[in-house]
N, C-alpha and C positions, 0 to 999 in steps of 0.2 A: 372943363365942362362936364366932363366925363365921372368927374366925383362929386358935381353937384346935383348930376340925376339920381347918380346912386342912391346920395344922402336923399333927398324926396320920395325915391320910392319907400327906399327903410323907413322912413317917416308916416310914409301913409298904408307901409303893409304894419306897422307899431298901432295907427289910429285903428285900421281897419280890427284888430286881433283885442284889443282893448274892448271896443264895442262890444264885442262881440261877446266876452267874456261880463262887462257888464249886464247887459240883455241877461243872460241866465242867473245872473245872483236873484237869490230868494226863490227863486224854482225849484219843486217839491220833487225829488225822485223817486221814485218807485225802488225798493230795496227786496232783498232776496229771502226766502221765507225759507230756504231749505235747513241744513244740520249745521251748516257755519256763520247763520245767523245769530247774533250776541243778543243773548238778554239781557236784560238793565241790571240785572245782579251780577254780570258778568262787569260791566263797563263804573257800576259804582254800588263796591259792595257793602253790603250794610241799609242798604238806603230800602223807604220800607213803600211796598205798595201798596194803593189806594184804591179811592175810586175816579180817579183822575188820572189821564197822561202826564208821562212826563218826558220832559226834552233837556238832554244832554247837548251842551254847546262846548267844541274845542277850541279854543283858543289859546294865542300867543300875547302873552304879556306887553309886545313893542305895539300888538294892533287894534289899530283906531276901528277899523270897521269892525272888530268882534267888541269892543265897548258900546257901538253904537247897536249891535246886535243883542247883546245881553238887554239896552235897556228896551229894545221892542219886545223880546221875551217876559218880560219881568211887567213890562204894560198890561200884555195879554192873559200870562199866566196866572193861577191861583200862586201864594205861598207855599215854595219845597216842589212845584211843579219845575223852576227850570236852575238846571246842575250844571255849571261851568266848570270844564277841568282845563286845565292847563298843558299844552301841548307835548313840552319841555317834560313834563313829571310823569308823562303818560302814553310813552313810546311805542309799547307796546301795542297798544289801542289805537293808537295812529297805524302804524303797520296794519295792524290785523282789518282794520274798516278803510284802507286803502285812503287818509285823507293826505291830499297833494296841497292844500289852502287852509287858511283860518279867513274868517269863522265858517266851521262845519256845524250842522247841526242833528240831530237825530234825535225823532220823536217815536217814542214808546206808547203803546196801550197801558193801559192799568192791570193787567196779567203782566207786564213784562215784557213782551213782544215790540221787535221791531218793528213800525210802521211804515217809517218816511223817512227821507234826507235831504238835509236842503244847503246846497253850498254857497255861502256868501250872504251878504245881508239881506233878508225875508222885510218886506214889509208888513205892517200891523194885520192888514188884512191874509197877505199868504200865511202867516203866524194862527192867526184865528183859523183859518181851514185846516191850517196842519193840525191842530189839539181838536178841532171840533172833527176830525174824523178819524181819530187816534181814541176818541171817546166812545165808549161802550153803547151802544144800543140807538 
């Protein structure tokens, strides 16, 4: 009897942690503005700026929700606004931006600058807030 409470509470402290973790996907963070904030030519170099944001998604090649996340990105954004790297290729940058999940996302101004971060999958609309306030003026 005693290992079939067990197993229901593990069950419902798993549902309870799940939610809860769903509930925050696609929610915009506030990021740190100080000297170990990464510029976009920091995170993908070469790549040129505009007059448009743009948003770097990390992702893992096994995951589903960062495909379904590239194509909310790719809805909302212009063409060469959203930059997928690959988790695996770019360790570095996972370290240094602290990500613990795929799909992370982080949106730039058009200077360069960090704006926002959003972990897990953003819907269309969180997507449009993040670029429409990552946008200049």
């Amino acid at each position: 009897m005693l290992g079939v409470a067990t197993l229901a509470s593990l069950l419902a402290l798993a549902t309870v942690v799940g939610l809860l973790l769903r509930r925050r996907d696609g929610r915009r963070r506030a990021v740190g503005t100080g000297a170990d904030a990464p510029g976009l030519g920091e995170l993908v170099p070469g790549h040129e700026l505009g007059a448009d944001p743009v948003v770097v998604q990390l992702s893992a090649a096994v995951c589903a929700p960062c495909r379904a996340t590239a194509r909310v990105w790719e809805s909302v954004a212009a063409a060469g606004q959203h930059v997928e790297l690959d988790v695996e290729e770019n360790l570095a940058i996972v370290a240094r931006l602290h990500v613990w999940r795929t799909p992370t996302s982080f949106v730039f101004a058009p200077d360069g600058s960090l704006v926002a971060r959003i972990d897990g999958v953003p819907t269309r609309q969180q997507a449009r807030e993040a670029l429409s306030s990552a946008a200049p003026g």
